[in-house]
Biopython code that builds the backbone (N, CA, C, O; Angstrom):
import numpy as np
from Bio.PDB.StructureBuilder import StructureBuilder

atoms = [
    (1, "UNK", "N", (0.844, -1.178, 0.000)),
    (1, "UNK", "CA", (0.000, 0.000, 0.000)),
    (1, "UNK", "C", (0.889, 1.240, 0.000)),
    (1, "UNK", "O", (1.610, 1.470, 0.971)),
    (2, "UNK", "N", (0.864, 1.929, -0.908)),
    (2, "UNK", "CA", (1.663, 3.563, -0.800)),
    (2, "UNK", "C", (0.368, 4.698, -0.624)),
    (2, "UNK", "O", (-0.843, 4.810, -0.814)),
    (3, "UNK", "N", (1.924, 5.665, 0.036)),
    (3, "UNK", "CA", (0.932, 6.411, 0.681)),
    (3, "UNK", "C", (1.044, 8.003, -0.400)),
    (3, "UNK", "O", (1.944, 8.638, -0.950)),
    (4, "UNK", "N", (-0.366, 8.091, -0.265)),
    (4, "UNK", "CA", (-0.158, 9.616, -1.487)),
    (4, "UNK", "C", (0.084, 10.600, -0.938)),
    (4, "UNK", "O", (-0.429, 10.907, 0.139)),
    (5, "UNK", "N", (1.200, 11.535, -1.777)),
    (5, "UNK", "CA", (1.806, 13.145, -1.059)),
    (5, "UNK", "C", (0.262, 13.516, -0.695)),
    (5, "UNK", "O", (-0.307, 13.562, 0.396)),
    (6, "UNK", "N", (-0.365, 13.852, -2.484)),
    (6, "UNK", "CA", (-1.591, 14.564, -2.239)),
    (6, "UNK", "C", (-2.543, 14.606, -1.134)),
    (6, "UNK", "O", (-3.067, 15.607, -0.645)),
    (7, "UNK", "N", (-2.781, 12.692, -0.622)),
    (7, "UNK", "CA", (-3.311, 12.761, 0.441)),
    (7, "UNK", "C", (-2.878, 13.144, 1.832)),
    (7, "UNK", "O", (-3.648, 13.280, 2.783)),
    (8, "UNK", "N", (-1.409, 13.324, 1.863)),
    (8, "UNK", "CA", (-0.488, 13.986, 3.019)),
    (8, "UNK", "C", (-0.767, 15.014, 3.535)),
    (8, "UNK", "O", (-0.815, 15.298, 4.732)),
    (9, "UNK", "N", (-1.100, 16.038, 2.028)),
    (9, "UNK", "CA", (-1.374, 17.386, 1.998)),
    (9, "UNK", "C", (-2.479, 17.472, 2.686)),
    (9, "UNK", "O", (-2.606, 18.030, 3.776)),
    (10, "UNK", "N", (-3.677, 16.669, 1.782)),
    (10, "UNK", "CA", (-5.109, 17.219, 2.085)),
    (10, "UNK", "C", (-5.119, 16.681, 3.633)),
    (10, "UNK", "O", (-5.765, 17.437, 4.359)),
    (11, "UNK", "N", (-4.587, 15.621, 4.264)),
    (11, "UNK", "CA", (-4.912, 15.125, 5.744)),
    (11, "UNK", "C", (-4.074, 16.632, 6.499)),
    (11, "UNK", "O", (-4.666, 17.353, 7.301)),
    (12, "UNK", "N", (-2.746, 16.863, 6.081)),
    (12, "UNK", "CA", (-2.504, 18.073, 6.622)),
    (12, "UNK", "C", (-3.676, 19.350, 6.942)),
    (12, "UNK", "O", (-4.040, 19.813, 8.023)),
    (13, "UNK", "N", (-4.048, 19.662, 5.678)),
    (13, "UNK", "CA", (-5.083, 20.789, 6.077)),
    (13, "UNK", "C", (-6.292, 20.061, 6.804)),
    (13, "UNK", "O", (-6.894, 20.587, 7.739)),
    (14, "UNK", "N", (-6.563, 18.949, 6.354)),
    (14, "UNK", "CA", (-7.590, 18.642, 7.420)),
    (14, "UNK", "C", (-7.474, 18.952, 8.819)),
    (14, "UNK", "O", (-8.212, 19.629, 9.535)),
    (15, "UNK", "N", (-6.394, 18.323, 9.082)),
    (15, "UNK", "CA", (-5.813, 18.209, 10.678)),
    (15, "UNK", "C", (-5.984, 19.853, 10.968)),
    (15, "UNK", "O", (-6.745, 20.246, 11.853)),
    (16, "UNK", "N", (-5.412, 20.528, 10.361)),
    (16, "UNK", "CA", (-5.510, 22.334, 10.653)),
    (16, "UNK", "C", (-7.244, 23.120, 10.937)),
    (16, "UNK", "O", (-7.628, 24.077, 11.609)),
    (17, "UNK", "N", (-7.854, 22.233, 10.132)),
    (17, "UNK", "CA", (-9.298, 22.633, 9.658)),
    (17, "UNK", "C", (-9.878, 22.143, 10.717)),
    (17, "UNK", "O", (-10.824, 22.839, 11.085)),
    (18, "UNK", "N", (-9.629, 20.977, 11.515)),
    (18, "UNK", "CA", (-10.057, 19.926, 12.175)),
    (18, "UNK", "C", (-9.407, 21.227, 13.410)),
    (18, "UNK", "O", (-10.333, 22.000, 13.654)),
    (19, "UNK", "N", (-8.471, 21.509, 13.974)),
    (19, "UNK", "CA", (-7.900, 21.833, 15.165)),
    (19, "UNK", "C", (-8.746, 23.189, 14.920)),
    (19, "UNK", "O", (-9.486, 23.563, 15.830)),
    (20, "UNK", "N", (-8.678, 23.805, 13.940)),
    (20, "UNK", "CA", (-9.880, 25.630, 14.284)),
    (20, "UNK", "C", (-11.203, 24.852, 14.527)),
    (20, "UNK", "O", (-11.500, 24.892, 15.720)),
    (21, "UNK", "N", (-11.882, 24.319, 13.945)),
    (21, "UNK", "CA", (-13.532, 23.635, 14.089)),
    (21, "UNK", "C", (-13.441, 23.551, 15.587)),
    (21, "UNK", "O", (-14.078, 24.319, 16.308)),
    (22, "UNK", "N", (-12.307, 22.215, 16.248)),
    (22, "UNK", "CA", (-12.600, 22.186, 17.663)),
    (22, "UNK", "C", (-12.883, 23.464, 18.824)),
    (22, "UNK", "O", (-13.716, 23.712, 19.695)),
    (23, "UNK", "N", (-11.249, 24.296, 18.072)),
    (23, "UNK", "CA", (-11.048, 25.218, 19.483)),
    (23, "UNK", "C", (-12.823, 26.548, 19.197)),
    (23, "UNK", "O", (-13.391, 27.202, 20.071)),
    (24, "UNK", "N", (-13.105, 26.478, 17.954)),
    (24, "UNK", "CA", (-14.389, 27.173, 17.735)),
    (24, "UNK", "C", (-15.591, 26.662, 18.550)),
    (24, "UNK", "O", (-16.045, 27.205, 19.557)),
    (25, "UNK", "N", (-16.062, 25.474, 17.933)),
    (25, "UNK", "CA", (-17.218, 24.678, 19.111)),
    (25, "UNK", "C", (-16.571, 24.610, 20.448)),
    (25, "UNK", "O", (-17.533, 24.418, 21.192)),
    (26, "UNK", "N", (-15.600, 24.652, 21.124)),
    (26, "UNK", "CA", (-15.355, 24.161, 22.709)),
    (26, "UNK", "C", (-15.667, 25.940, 22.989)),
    (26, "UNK", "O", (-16.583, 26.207, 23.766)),
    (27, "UNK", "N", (-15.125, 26.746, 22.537)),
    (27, "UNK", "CA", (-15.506, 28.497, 22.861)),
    (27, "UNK", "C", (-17.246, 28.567, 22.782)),
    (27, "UNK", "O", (-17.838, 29.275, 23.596)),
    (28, "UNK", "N", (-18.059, 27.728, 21.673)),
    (28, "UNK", "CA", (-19.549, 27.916, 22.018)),
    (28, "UNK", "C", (-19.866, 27.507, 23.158)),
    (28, "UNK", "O", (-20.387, 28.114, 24.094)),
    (29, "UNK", "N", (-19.410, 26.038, 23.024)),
    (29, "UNK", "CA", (-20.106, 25.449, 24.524)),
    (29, "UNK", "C", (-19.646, 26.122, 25.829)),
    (29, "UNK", "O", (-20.274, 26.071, 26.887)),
    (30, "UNK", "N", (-18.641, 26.671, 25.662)),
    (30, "UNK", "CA", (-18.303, 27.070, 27.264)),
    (30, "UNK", "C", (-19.044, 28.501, 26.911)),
    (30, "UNK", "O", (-18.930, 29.138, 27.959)),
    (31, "UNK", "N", (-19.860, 29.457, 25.804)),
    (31, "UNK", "CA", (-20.029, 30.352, 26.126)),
    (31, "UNK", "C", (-22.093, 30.012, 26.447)),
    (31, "UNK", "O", (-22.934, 30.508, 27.197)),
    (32, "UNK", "N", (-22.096, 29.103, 25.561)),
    (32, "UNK", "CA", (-23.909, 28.570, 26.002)),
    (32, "UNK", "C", (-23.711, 28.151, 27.311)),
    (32, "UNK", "O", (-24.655, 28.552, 27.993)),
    (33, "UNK", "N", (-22.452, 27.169, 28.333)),
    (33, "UNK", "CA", (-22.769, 26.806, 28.992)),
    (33, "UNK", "C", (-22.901, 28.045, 30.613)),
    (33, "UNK", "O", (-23.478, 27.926, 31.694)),
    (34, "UNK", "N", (-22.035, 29.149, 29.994)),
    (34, "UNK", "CA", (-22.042, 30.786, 30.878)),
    (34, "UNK", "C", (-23.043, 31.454, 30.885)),
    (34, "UNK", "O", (-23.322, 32.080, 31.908)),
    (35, "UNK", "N", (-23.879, 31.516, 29.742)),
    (35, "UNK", "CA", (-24.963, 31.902, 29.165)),
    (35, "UNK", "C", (-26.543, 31.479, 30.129)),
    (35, "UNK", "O", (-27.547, 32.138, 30.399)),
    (36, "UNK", "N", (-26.171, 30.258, 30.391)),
    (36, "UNK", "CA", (-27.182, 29.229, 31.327)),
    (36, "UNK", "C", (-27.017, 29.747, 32.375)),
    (36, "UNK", "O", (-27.973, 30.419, 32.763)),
    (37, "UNK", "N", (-25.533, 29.673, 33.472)),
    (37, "UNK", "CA", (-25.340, 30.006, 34.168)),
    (37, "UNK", "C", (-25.551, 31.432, 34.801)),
    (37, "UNK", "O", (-25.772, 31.518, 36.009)),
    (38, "UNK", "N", (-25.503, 32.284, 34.194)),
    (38, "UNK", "CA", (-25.741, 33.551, 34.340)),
    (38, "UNK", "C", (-27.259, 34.137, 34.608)),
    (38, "UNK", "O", (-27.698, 34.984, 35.386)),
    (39, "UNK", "N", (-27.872, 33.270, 33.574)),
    (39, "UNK", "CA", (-29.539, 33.193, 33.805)),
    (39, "UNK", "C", (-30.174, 32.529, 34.846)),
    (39, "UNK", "O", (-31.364, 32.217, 34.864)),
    (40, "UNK", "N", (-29.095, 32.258, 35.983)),
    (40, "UNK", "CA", (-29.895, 31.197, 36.958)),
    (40, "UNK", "C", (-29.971, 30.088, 36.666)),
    (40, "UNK", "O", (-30.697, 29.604, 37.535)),
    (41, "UNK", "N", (-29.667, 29.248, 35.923)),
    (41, "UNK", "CA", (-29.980, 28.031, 35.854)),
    (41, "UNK", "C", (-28.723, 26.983, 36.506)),
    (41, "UNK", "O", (-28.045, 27.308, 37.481)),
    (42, "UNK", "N", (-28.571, 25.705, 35.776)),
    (42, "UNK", "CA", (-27.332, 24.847, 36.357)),
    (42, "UNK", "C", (-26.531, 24.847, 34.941)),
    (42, "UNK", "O", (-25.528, 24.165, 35.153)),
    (43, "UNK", "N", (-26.523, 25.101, 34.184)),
    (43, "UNK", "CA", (-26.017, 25.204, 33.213)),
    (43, "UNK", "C", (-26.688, 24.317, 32.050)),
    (43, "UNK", "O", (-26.290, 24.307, 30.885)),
    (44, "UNK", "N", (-27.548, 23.726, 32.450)),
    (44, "UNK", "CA", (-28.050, 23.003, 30.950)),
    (44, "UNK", "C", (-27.440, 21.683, 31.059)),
    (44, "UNK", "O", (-26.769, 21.068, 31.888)),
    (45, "UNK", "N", (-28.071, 21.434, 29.575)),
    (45, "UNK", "CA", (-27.513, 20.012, 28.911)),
    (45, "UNK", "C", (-26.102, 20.239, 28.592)),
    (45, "UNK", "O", (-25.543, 19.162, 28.389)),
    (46, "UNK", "N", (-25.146, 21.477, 28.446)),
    (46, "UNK", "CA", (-24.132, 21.549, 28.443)),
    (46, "UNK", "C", (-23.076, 20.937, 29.662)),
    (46, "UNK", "O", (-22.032, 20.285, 29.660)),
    (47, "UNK", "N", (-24.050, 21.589, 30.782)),
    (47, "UNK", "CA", (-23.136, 21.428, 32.026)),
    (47, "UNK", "C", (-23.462, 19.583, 32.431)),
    (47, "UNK", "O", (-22.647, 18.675, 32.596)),
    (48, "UNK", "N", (-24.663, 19.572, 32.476)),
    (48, "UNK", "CA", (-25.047, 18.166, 32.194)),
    (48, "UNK", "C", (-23.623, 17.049, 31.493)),
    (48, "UNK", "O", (-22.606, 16.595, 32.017)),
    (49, "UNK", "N", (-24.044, 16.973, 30.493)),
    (49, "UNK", "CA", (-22.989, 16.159, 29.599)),
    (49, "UNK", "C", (-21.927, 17.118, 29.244)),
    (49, "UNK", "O", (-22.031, 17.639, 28.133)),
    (50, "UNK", "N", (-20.718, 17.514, 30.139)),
    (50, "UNK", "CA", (-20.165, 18.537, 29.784)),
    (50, "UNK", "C", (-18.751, 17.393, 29.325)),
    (50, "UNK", "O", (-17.917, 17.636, 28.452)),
    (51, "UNK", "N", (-18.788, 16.616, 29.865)),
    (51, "UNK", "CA", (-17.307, 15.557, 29.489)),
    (51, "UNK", "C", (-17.678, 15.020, 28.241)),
    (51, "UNK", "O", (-16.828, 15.050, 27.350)),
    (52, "UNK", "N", (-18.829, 14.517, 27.996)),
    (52, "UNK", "CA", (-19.127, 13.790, 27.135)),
    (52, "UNK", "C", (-19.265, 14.467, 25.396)),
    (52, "UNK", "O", (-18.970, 13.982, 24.304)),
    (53, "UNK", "N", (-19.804, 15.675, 25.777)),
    (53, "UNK", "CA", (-20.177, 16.747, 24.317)),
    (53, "UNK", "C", (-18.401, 17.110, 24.211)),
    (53, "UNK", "O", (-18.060, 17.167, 23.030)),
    (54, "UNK", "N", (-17.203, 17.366, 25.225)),
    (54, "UNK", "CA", (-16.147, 18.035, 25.124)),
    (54, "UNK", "C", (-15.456, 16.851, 24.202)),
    (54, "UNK", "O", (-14.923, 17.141, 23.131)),
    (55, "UNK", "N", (-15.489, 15.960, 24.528)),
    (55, "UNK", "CA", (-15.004, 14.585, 23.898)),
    (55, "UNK", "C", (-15.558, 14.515, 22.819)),
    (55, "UNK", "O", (-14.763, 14.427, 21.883)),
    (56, "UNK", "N", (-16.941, 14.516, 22.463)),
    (56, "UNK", "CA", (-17.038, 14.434, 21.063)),
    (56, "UNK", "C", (-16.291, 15.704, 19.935)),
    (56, "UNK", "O", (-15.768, 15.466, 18.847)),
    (57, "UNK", "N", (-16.439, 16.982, 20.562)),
    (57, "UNK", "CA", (-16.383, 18.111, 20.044)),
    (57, "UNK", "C", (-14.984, 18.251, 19.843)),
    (57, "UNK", "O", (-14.522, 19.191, 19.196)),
    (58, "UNK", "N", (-14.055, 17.077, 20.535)),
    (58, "UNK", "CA", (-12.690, 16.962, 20.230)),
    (58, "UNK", "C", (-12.202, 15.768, 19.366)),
    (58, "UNK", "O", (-11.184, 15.800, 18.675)),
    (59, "UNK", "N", (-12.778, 15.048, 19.446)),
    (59, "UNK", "CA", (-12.757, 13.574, 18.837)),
    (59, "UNK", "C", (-13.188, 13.655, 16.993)),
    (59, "UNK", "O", (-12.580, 13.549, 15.929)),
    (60, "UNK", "N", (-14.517, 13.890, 17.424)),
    (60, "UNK", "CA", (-14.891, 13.876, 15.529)),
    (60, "UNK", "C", (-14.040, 14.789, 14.586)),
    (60, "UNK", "O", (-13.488, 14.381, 13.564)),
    (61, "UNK", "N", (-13.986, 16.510, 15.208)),
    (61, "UNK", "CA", (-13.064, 16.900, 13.816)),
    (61, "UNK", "C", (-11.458, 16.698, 13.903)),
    (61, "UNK", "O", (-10.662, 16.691, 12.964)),
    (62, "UNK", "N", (-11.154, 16.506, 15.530)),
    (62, "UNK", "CA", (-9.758, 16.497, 15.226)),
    (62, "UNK", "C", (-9.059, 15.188, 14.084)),
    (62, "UNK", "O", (-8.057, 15.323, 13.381)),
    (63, "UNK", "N", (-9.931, 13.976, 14.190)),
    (63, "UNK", "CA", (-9.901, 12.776, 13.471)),
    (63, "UNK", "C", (-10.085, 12.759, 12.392)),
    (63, "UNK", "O", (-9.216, 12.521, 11.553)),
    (64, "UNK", "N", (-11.929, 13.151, 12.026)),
    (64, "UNK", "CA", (-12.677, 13.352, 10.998)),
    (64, "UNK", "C", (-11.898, 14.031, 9.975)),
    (64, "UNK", "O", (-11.513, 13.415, 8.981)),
    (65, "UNK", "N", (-11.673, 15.112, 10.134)),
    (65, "UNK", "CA", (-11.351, 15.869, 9.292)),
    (65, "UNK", "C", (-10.044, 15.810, 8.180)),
    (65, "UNK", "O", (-10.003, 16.111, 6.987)),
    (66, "UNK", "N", (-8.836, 15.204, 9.259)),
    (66, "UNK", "CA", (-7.711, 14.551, 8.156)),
    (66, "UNK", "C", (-8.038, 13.061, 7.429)),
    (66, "UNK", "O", (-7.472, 12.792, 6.370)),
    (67, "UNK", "N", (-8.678, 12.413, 7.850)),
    (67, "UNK", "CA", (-9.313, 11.627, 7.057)),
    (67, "UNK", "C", (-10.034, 11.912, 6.116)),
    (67, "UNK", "O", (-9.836, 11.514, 4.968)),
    (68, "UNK", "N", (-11.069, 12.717, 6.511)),
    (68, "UNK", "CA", (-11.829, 13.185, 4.775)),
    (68, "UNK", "C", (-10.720, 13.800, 3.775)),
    (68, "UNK", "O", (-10.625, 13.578, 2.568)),
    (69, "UNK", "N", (-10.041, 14.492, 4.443)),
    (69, "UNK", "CA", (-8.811, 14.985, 3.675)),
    (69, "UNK", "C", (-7.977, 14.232, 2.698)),
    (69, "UNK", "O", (-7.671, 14.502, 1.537)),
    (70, "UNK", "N", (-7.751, 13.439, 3.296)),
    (70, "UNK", "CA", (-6.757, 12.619, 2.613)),
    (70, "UNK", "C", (-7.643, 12.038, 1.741)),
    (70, "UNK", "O", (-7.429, 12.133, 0.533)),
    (71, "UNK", "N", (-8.562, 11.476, 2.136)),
    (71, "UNK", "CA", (-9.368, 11.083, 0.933)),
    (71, "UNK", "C", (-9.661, 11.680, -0.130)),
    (71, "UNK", "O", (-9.603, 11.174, -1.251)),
    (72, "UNK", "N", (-10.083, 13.073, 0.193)),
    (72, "UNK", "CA", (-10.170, 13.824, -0.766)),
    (72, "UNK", "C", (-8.762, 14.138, -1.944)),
    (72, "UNK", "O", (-8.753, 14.178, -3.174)),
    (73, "UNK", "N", (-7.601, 14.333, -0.865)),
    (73, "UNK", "CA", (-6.818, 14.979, -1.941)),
    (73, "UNK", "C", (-6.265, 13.541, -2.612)),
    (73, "UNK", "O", (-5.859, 13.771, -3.751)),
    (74, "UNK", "N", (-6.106, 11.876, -2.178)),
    (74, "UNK", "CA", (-5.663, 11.359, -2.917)),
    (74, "UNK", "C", (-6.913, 10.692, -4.500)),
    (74, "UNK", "O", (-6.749, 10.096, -5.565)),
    (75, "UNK", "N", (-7.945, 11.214, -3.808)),
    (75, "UNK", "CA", (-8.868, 11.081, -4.963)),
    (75, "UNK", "C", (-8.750, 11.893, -6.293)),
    (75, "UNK", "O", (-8.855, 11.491, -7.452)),
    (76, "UNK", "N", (-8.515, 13.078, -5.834)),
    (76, "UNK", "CA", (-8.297, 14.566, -6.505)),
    (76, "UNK", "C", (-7.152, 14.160, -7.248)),
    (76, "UNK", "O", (-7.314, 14.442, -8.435)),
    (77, "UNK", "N", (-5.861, 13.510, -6.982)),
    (77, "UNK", "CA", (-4.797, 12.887, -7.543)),
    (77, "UNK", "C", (-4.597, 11.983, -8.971)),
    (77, "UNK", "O", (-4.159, 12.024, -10.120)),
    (78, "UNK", "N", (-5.325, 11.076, -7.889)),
    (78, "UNK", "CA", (-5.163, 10.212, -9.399)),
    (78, "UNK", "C", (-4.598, 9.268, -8.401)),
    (78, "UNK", "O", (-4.165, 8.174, -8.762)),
]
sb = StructureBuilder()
sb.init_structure("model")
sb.init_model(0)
sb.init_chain("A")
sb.init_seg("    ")
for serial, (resi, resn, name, xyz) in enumerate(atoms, 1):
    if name == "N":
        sb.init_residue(resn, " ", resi, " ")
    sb.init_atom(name, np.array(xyz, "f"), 0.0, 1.0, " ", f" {name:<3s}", serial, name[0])
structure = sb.get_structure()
């Protein structure tokens, strides 16, 4: 099995695309989950599943994303 530059590349920007997506959604949730808080409440379904949404919200694009990548750019290749 060889491995394609192209797909090197595209998993590269994925991985980049993938690391802004995360640090973007973890800044919503901690600002919905302040948002709750501020209004009196306990914080929500945020504060609720707060390990569990942080883990996904780190897991799918940091992964996801150089994978579609690579797929993409060694498709794009040839």
């Amino acid at each position: 099995m060889s491995v394609s530059i192209a797909g090197l590349v595209g998993a590269a920007l994925g991985g980049y695309l993938g690391w802004l997506d995360w640090k973007i959604l973890k800044g919503v949730l901690q600002a919905v989950e302040e948002k709750n808080r501020r209004a009196g409440g306990d914080g929500g379904l945020v504060a609720r599943y707060g390990a569990l949404l942080r883990g996904l919200v780190f897991v799918i694009p940091i992964i996801g994303f150089p994978v579609i990548g690579y797929l993409a750019g060694s498709q794009l290749a040839g």
